[in-house]
N, C-alpha and C positions, 0 to 999 in steps of 0.2 A: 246372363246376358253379356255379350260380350261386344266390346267397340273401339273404334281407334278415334282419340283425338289428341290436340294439338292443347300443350301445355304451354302457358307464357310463363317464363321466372328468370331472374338475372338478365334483361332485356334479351333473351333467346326465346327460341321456341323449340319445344321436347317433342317430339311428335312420339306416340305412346298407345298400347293397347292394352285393355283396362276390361277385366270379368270379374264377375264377385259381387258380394255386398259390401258397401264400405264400413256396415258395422262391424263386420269381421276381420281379425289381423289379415295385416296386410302382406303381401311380397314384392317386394323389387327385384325385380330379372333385369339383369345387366349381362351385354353379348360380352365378346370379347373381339379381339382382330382377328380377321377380317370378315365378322359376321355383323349381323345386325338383327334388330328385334324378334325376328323369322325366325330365330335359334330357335326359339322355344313354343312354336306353334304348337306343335307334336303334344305338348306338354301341359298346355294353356289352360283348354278345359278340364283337364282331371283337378288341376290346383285350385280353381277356379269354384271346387264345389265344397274348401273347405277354407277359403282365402280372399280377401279383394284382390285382384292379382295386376302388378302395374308391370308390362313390359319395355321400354323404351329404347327409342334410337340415341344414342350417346351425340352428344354435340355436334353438330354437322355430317351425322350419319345417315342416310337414307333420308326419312322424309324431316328430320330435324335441320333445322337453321340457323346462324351465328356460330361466332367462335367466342371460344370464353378466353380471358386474360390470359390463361395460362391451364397446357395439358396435365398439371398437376394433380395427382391423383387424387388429393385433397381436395381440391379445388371442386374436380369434379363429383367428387361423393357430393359435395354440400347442392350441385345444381340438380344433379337427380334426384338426392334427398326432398330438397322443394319442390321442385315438380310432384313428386309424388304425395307430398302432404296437399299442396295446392289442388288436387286432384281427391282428394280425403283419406288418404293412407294414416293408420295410425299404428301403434304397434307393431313394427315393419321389420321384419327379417330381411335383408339387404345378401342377396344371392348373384353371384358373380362366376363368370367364367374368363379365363386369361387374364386380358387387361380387366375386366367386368370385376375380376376376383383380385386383383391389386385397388381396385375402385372400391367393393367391398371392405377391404380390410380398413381402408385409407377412413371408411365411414365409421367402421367399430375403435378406431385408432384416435381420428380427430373429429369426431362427432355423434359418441358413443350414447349423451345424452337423449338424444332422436332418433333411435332405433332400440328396439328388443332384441338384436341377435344380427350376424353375419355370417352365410355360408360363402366359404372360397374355395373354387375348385380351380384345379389343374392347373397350378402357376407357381410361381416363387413370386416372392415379394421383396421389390429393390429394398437393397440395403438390410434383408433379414437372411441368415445363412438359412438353405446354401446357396444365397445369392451370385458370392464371390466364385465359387466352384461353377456354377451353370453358365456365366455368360463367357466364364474361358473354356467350355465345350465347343468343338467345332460343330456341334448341330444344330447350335445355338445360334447362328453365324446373319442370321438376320435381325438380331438384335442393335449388334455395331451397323450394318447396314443400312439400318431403316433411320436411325439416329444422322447419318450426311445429311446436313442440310441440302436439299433438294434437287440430290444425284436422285433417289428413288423416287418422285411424283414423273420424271422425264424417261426413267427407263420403264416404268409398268403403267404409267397414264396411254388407254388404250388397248391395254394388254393385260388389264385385271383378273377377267375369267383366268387363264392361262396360269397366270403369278398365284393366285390366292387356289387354285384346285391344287398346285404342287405341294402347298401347305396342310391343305384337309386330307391331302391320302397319306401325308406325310404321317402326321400327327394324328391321324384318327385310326384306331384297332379294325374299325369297318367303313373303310371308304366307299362300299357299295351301295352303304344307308345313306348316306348324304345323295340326295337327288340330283338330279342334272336338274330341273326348274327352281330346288334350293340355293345350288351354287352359283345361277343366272342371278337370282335375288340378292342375294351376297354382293358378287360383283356392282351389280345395281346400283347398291348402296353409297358405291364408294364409287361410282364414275365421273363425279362433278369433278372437278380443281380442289375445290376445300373440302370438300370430302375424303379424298386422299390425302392432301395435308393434314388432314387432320387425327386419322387414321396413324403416319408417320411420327406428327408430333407427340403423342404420344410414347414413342420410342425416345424423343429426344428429349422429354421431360424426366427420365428414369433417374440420371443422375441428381438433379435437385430431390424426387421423391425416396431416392438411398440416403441421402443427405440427413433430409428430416426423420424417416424410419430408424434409421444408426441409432437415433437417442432412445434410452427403453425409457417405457410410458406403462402406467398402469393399463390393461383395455379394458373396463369394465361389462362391455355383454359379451354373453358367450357367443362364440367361434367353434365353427365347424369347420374342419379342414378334408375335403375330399378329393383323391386321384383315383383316377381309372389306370389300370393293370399294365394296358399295351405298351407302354416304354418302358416298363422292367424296371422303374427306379425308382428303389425303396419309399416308405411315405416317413420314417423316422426322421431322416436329417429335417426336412420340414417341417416337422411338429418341435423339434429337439429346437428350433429357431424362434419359432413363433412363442414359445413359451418365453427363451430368452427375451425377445422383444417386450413380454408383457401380457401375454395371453394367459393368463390363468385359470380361466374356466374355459377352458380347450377339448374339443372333440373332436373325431376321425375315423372315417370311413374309405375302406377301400373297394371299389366298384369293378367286380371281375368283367373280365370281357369286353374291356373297353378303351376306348382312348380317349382322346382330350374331349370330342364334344359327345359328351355323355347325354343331353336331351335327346337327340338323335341315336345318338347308337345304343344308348340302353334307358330310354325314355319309362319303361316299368320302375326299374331300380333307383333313378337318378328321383320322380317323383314321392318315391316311399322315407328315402331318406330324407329330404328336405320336409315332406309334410310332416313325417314323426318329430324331426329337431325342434322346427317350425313351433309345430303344436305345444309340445314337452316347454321351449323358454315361455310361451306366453302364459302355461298355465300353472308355470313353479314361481 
């Protein structure tokens, strides 16, 4: 069965779709920018038949409401982490894409105790190499961008479809898979005022979340690190990081034929991987 409702935690509200038995481990699906819970539609019910499966709108995203203290990536793991226990998630693999997969790690990093595992796809993670090398790539270029305090809510507020498609054909190996009714939804999400702020602050929160990241930490559950193929760059320098950081029980997958949003463009593959990790931490 599968349904959406509205999570109260941290005086916010998570708005969240929710399939599964809550006796069975659970997963957290976290979008990334400029997506929202809908990533993972495609994907929902196959997970759904071995998983409680919790998807949610991140802080002020689509049908979620309030802003939390701070875009901190920490910060945010701990409010979707409760949301989703509040909701009856227990032994929870915490799966993230982009931002969603900086939010992930932030959860196996600073709040390792309350999750069985994190899968983080298609990101670097402020403050862990090859951090420093990615954000002085010119293709990178909307990172420093989106970080102006509130040059970018003025020039794309209104003009989101348009701003956020240049992103998905950019970044995605099959931009033909991404629907024209998905990328309507998308934009959607982010059409309010603080929707879009919020969306941004999170770019502008990166430097305090390199900050904290910089210090290696042990991370006690395992990590799955996955990229898809289509931008050609290698997955070692990333793992070679993550371990520095503290990941020690580290795995990795690379996903042919694909690009950043892997539910969508290779929903077969993207599903096998996570349910085998998924399954494999909760029953070692």
């Amino acid at each position: 069965m599968t349904n959406a409702t509205i999570l109260h935690v941290r005086g916010l509200t998570i708005a969240a779709r929710i399939a599964g038995e809550a006796e069975k481990p659970a997963l957290l699906l976290l979008h990334g920018w400029p997506q929202s819970r809908a990533l993972y539609d495609g994907v929902f019910e196959s997970l759904a038949r071995d998983f409680f499966v919790v998807a949610v709108d991140l802080p002020e995203i689509g049908e979620s409401r309030g802003s939390p203290a701070t875009a901190e990536k920490s910060t945010l793991a701990d409010i979707v982490l409760a949301a989703a226990e509040n909701a009856g998630a227990r032994d929870i693999t915490v799966t993230g894409l982009d931002v969603g997969g900086m939010i992930a790690y932030a959860a196996a990093r600073d709040h390792g105790s309350r999750i069985s595992a994190a899968v983080v796809i298609n990101t670097v993670i402020p403050g862990v190499e090859p951090w420093s090398k990615i954000i002085g790539d010119p293709r990178i270029w909307h990172f420093a961008f989106h970080a102006v305090p509130n040059l970018p809510e003025v020039l794309v507020s209104d003009r989101e479809g348009v701003y956020f498609d240049f992103f998905h054909d950019f970044l995605a190996g099959h931009p033909d898979r991404i629907s024209k009714e998905l990328r309507a939804q998308f934009a959607r999400a982010y059409s309010r005022p603080e929707a879009l702020k919020a969306g941004f602050d999170w770019y502008r929160a990166m430097p305090a979340d390199a900050k904290r990241n910089a210090t290696r930490t042990h991370i006690s559950p395992p990590l799955l690190y996955v990229r898809g193929d289509a931008d050609g760059r290698p997955i070692e320098p990333y793992l070679e990081g993550l371990r520095a950081a503290g990941a020690d029980k580290l795995q990795s997958r690379v996903i042919a034929d694909s690009g950043e949003l892997l539910p969508i463009e290779a929903p077969e593959a993207f599903t096998d991987v996570v349910r085998t990790f998924a399954l494999a931490t909760v029953r070692s």
